[in-house]
N, C-alpha and C positions, 0 to 999 in steps of 0.2 A: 504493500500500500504506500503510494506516496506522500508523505509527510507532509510536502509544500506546498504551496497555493502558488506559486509561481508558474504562469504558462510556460506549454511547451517551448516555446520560443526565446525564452529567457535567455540572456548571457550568462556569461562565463560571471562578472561582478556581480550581477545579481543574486546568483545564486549560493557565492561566499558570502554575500552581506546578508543574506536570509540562516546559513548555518551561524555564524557569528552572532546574531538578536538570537537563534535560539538557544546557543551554548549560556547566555546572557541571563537567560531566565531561570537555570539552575547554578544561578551565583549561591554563597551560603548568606549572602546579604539582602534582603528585603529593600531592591531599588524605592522604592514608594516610601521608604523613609528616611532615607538619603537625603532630602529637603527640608525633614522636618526636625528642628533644630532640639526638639524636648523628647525624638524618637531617635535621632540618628545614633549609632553605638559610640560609647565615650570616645575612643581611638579613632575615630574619623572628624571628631569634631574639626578641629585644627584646619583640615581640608577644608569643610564646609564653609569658616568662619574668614577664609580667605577666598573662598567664591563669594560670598558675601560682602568681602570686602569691608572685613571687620578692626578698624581703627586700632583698637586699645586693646590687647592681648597678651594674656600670659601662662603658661602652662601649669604653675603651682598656684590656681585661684582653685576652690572647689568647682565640682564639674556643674551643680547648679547655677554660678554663676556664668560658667562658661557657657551654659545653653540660654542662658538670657541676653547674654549681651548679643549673642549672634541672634534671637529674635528680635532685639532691638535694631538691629543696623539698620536695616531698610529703610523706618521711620525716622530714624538720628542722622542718615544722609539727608532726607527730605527736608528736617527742617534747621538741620546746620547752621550755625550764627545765631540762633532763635535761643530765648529764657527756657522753654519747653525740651528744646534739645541738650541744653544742659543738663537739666535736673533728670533729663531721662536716661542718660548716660551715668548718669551719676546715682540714680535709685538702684541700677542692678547691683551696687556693694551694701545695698540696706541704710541709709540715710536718709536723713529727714534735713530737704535743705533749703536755706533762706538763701535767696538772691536778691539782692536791691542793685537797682542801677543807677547812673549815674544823674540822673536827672532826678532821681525820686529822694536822693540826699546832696543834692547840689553840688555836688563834685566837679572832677575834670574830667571834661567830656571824652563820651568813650572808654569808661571804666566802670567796673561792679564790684562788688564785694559778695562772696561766698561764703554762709556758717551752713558745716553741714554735721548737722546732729546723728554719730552712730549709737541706732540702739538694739541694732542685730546684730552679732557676732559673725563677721566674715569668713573665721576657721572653724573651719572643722574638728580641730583638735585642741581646743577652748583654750590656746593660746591668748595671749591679751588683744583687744581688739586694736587700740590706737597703738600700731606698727611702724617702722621707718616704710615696709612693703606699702602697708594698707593708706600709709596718707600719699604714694608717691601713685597708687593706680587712682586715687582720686582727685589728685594734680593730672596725671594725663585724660582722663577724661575729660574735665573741662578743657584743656588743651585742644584737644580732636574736637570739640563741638563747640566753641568759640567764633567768635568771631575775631577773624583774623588780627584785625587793627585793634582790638579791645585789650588791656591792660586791668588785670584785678587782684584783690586782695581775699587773701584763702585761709579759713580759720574751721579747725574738727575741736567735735567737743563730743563726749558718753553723754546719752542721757536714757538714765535710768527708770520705765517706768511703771514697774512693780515690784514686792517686798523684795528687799536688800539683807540679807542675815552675816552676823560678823561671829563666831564663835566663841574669839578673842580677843580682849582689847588691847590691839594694837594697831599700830599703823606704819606701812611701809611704802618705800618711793622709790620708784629706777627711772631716773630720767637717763634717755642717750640722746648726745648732740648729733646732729645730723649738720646741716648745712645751715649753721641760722643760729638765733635764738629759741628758746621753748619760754611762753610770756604763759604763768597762771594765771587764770581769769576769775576763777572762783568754782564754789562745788556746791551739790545740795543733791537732796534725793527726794522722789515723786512717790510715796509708799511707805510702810513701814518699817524701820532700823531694828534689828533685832541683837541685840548686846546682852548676852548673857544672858537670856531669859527674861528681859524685861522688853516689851514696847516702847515704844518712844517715838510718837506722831511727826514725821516731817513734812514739808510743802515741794518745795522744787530743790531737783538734783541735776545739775549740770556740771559738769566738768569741762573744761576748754582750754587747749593748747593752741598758743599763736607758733608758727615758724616764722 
């Protein structure tokens, strides 16, 4: 029985490029989701995110984030330069972020300023969230979705908001210099403080590092 729907008259091309789509079909890969960036196999990602033509990339992000940011491309080409394209670039590391521009605090023209509140945990492996990594993929993303001639000012802050438990009462600090200064801003917590067994009501917890 013949297999192929190619008429008798077929060429020689033709009838290789017909065994070829059908060797194609007994891939161990499920082409049909090859495109889809929350289906495709982790190990392929990489590929995808540069058909996509995916700006800001790095192999050691969790792979959740790695499937967001390549569904984000499409729309963060579109609207590139835009307040929207920022913040959307900037929501796949889990941030909650203010943007002011330069006109809504009377600045010099063609500048913003950036606070981007983390209050998801980036890692995987509940390392500390504010990293020299974690603030420099959040400098490139505005980067890549900027507007080109724009100049701004970039500020990350924790913000905590539910119960906080302390076991011990103590307190400890590892600042590392990076490029810059590290400015505290102040701290506080949205929930309740748990110290030894006792409650203890607070209001607002932010924490915020300038470089």
């Amino acid at each position: 029985m013949n297999e192929s729907l190619l008429p008798f008259n077929s060429t020689q091309a033709e009838r290789n490029l017909s065994l070829v789509m059908k060797r194609s079909s007994n891939l161990p890969v499920n082409i049909n989701h090859l495109w889809n960036p929350f289906r495709c196999p982790e190990n392929l990602l990489p590929w995808l995110a540069w058909s996509l033509s995916v700006d800001n990339w790095n192999s050691a992000w969790p792979t959740p984030v790695k499937r967001q940011q390549i569904a984000n491309s499409i729309e963060i080409h579109r609207r590139k330069g835009t307040v929207s394209a920022v913040k959307k670039a900037m929501a796949v590391f889990g941030v909650q972020v203010e943007l002011s521009e330069w006109f809504e605090t009377k600045s010099t023209p063609h500048t913003f300023s950036v606070m981007a509140w983390a209050g998801d945990n980036f890692r995987d492996d509940h390392e500390p969230v504010l990293t020299e990594a974690y603030y420099g993929a959040l400098k490139r993303a505005i980067d890549y979705s900027k507007p080109v001639r724009s100049h701004y000012d970039f500020k990350v802050g924790v913000l905590f908001g539910s119960d906080f438990g302390i076991g011990v009462v103590q307190q400890s600090f590892a600042i590392k210099r990076v490029d810059g200064e590290f400015i505290y801003l102040g701290a506080g917590l949205d929930g309740d403080l748990n110290i030894g067994g006792i409650n203890q009501g607070h209001s607002v917890t932010r924490i915020s590092m300038e470089l």
